[in-house]
C-alpha positions as CSV (number, residue, x, y, z in Angstrom):
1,X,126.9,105.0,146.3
2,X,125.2,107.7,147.9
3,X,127.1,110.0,150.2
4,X,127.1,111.7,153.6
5,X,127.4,115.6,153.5
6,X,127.4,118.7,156.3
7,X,125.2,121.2,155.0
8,X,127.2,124.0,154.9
9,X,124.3,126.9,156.1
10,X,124.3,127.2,160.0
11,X,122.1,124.9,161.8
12,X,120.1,128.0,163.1
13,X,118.5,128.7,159.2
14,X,117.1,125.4,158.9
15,X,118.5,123.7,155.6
16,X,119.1,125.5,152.2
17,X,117.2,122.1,151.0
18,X,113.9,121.0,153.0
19,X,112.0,118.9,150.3
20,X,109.1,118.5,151.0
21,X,106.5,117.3,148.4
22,X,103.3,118.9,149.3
23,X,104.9,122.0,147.7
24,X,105.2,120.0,144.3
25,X,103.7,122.3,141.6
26,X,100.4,121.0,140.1
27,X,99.9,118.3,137.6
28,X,101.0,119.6,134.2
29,X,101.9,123.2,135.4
30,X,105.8,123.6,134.8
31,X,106.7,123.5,131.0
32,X,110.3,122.6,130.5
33,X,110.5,123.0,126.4
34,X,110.0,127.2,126.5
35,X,113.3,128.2,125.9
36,X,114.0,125.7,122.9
37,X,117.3,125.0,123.6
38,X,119.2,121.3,124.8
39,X,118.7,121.2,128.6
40,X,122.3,121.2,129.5
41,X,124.3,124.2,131.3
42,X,124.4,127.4,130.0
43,X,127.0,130.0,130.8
44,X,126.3,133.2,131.8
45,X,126.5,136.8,129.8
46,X,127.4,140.0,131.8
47,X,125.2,142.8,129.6
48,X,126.8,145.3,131.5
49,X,123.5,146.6,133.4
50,X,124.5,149.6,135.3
51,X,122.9,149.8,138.2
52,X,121.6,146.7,140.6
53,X,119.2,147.1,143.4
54,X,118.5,144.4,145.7
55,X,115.0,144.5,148.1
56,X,114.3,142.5,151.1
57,X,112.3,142.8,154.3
58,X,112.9,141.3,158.0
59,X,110.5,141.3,160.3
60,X,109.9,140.5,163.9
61,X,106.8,139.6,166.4
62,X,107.6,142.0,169.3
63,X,105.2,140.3,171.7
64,X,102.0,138.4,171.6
65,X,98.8,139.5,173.1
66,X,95.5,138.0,174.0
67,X,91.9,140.0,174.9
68,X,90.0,138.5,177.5
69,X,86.6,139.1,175.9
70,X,83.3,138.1,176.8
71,X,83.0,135.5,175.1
72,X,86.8,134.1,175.1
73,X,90.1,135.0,174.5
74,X,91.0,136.3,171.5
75,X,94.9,136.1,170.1
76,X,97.3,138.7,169.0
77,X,100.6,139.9,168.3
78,X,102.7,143.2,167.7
79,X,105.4,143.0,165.0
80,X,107.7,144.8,163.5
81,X,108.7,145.0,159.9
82,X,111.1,146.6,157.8
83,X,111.9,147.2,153.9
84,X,114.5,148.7,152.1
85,X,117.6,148.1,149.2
86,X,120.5,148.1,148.6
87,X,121.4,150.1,145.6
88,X,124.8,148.5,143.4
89,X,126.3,151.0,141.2
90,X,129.0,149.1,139.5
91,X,130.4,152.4,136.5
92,X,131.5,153.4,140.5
93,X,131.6,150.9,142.2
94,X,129.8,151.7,144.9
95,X,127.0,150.4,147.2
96,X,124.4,152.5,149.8
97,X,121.2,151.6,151.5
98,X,118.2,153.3,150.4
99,X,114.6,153.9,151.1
100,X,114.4,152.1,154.4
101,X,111.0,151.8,155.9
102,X,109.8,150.5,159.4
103,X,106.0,149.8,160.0
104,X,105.0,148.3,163.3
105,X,101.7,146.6,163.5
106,X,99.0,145.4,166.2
107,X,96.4,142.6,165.0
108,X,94.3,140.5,166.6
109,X,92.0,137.8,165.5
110,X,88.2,137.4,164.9
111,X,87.8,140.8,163.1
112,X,88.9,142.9,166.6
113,X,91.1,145.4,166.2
114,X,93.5,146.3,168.7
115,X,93.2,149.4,170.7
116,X,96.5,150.0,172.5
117,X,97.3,152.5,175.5
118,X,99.8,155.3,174.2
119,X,103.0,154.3,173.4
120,X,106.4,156.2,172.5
121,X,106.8,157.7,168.9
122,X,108.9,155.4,167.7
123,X,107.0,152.7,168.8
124,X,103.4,153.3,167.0
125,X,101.6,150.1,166.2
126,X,99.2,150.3,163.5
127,X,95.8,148.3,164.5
128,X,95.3,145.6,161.6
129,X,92.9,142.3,162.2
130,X,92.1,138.9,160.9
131,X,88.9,137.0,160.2
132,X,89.6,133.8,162.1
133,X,91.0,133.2,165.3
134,X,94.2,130.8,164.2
135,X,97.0,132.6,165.5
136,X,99.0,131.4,161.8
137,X,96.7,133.7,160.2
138,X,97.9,136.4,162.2
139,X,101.6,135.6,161.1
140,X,100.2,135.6,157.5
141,X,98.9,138.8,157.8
142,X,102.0,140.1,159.0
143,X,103.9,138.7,156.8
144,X,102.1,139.8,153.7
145,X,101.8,143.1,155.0
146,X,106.0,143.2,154.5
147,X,105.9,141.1,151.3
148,X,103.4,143.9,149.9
149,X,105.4,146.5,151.1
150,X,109.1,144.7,149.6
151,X,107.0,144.3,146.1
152,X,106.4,148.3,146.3
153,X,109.4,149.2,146.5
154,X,110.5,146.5,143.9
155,X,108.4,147.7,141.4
156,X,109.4,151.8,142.1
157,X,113.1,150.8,142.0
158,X,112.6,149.1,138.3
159,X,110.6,151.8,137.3
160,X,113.4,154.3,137.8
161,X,115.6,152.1,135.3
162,X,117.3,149.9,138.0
163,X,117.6,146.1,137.3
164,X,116.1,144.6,141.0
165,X,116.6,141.9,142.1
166,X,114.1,140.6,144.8
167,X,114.7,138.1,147.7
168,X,112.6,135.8,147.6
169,X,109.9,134.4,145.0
170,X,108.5,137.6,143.1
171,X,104.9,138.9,144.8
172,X,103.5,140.6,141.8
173,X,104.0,139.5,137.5
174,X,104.8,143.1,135.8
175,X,106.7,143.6,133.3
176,X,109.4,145.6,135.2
177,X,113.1,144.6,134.8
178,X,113.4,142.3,137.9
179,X,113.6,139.3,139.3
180,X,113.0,136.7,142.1
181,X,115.5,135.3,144.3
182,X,115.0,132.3,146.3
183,X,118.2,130.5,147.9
184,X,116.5,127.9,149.6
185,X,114.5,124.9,148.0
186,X,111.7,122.9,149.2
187,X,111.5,120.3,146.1
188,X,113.3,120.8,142.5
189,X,110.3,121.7,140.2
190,X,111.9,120.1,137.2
191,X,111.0,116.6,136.2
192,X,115.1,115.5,135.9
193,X,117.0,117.5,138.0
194,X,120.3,115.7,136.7
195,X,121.2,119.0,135.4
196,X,121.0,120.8,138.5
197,X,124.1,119.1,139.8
198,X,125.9,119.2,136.6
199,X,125.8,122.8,136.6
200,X,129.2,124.8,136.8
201,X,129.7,127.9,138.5
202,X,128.0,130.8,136.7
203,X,126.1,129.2,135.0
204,X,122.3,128.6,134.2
205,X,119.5,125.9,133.7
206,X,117.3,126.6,130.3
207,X,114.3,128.4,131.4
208,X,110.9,126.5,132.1
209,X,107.9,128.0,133.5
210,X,105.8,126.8,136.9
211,X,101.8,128.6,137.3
212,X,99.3,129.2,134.7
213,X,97.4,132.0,133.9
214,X,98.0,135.5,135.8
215,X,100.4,133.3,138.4
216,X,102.6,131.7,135.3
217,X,106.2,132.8,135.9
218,X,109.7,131.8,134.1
219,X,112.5,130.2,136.6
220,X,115.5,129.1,136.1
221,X,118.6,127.3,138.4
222,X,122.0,128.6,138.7
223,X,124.9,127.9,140.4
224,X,126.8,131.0,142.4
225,X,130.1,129.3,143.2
226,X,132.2,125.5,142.5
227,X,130.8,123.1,144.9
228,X,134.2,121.6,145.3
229,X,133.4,118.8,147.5
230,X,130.3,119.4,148.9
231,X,126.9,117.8,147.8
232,X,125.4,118.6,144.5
233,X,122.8,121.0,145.2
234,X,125.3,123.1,147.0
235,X,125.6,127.0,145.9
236,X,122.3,126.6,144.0
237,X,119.6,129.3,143.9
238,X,116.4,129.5,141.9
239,X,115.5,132.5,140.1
240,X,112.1,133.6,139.0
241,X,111.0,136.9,135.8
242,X,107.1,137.4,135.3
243,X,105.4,135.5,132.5
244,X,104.2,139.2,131.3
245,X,107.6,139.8,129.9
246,X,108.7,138.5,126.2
247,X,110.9,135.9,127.0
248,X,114.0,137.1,124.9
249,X,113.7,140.2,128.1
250,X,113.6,137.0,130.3
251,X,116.6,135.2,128.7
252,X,118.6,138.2,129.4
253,X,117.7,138.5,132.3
254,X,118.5,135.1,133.5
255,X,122.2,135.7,131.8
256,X,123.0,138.1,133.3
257,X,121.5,136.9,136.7
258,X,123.9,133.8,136.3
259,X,127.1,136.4,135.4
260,X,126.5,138.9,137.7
261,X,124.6,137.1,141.1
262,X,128.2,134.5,141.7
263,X,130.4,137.4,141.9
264,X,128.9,138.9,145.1
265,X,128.0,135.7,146.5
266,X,128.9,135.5,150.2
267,X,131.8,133.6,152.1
268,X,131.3,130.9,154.6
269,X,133.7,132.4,157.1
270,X,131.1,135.9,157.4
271,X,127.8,134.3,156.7
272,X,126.1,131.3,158.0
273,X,124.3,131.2,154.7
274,X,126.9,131.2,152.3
275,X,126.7,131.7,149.1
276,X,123.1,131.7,148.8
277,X,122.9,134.9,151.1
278,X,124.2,137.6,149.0
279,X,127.0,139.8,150.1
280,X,124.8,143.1,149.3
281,X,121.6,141.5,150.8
282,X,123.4,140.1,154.4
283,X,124.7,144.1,154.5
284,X,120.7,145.1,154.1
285,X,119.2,142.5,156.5
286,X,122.1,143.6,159.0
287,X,121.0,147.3,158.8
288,X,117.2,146.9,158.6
289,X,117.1,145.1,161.9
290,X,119.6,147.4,163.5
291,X,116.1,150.0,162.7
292,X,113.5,148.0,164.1
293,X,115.5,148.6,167.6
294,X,116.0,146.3,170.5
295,X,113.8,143.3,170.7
296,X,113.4,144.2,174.5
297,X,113.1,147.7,174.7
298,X,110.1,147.1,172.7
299,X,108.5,144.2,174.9
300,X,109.4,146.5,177.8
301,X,107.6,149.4,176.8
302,X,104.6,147.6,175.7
303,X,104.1,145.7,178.5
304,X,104.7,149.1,180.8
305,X,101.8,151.3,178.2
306,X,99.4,148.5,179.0
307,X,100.3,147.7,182.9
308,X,99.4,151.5,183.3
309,X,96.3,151.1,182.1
310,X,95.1,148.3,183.9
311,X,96.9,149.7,187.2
């Protein structure tokens, strides 16, 4: 008999499972048999990596702006962005922010770019456009401007011998020693997901892969704490590892992700998205938007800059 269950994310963050089935991967394009192995839970293996860096990015439209031209207005926004990690040592342990970045942009649609009155130093917009005038293209734009930046700083981070892992599905397929993270699910992208629900604490689905060619990636589901008595997708994340690595790298890495991830999985009584949100990762989303500065100090001073120049 099916059951009635309280999602246990706050209201505010939508739902950590929105299906929604024009998501579903294409025809033919997730391979379940990769890994070889009976699809039943696997526990996970602590490797001992060293040093753990988790990226993410917030970001933020400031205020939305519109240019009377000629020949009709044209839509716009300013937004603010932010990027940074936060770097797990655990031969210490110890944890500390590093390499935070703001960037603030101005874009407006049909190819115009924005030319804004003079504005404080810490509030310099940098003049982007889109094609179309759709003002989702605009939040696109914006939003792949941070997701650009998060897989930058990704990719530096593994290259300097840290394992990353990255919030959210991975933007680029190198063969760097990271992964994906995503903590919210719009459909399960396995044929059966019986298993998904059967899976323990700490532990980890066989891999399968979703994509082809260039965009063909390795995912795998794990479970970051008991579900005791909630529903049976509850405490489940999805993890993604580029198709450009061998997959014994990619086994490893999914392992260790399902040894490692549960222990700093957050609490429901700190964060309204527990335990998908990870303790290290609420910590950098708490700091980055303390950088991109009040909401309305920002709107204020923009709306002052360009009431001067109209005045």
């Amino acid at each position: 008999m099916a059951r009635l269950h309280v999602e246990g994310w706050a209201p505010e963050y939508g739902a950590a499972v929105e299906p929604e089935d024009q998501l579903s991967p294409a025809e033919g394009s997730v391979d379940t048999e990769v890994e070889d192995r009976p699809w039943e839970p696997i526990p996970g293996a602590d490797d001992g990596v060293p040093i753990v860096a988790f990226v993410d990015g917030v970001r933020r439209v400031d205020a939305r702006l519109l240019l009377d031209a000629d020949d009709g207005p044209v839509p716009g926004i300013c937004g603010s962005f932010a990027v940074g990690a936060v770097v797990w040592d655990r031969r210490i342990p110890r944890s500390e922010v590093v390499r935070p970045e703001v960037v603030r942009m101005a874009l407006l649609g049909e190819g115009n770019a924005p030319n804004l009155p003079p504005l404080p130093s810490w509030l310099a917009y940098q003049p982007s456009s889109v094609d179309d005038d759709d003002p989702a293209s605009l939040i696109r734009s914006f939003h792949d401007a941070m997701r650009r930046a998060e897989a930058v700083l990704a990719e530096d981070l593994a290259g300097s011998g840290y394992f990353v892992v990255a919030d959210g599905p991975l933007y680029d397929y190198t063969t760097s020693d990271k992964m994906g993270y995503i903590k919210s699910h719009r459909r399960s992208y396995l044929p059966d997901g019986a298993i998904i629900g059967l899976l323990p604490a700490g532990h980890r689905t066989p891999l399968f892969t979703i994509g082809e060619g260039r965009f063909r990636r390795y995912s795998w589901y794990l479970r970051l704490s008991d579900r005791a008595d909630s529903h049976s997708w509850a405490g489940i994340v999805r993890c993604e590892a580029s198709a450009a690595l061998d997959k014994q790298s990619v086994i490893r890495i999914a392992d260790r992700s399902a040894a490692v991830l549960p222990t700093v999985g957050s609490e429901p009584h700190i964060e309204p998205r527990a335990p998908q949100n990870l303790v290290p990762i609420a910590a950098l989303e708490r700091d980055l938007r303390h950088r991109l500065g009040d909401a309305g100090l920002c709107l204020r001073a923009l709306r002052s800059a360009v009431a001067g120049v109209a005045a």
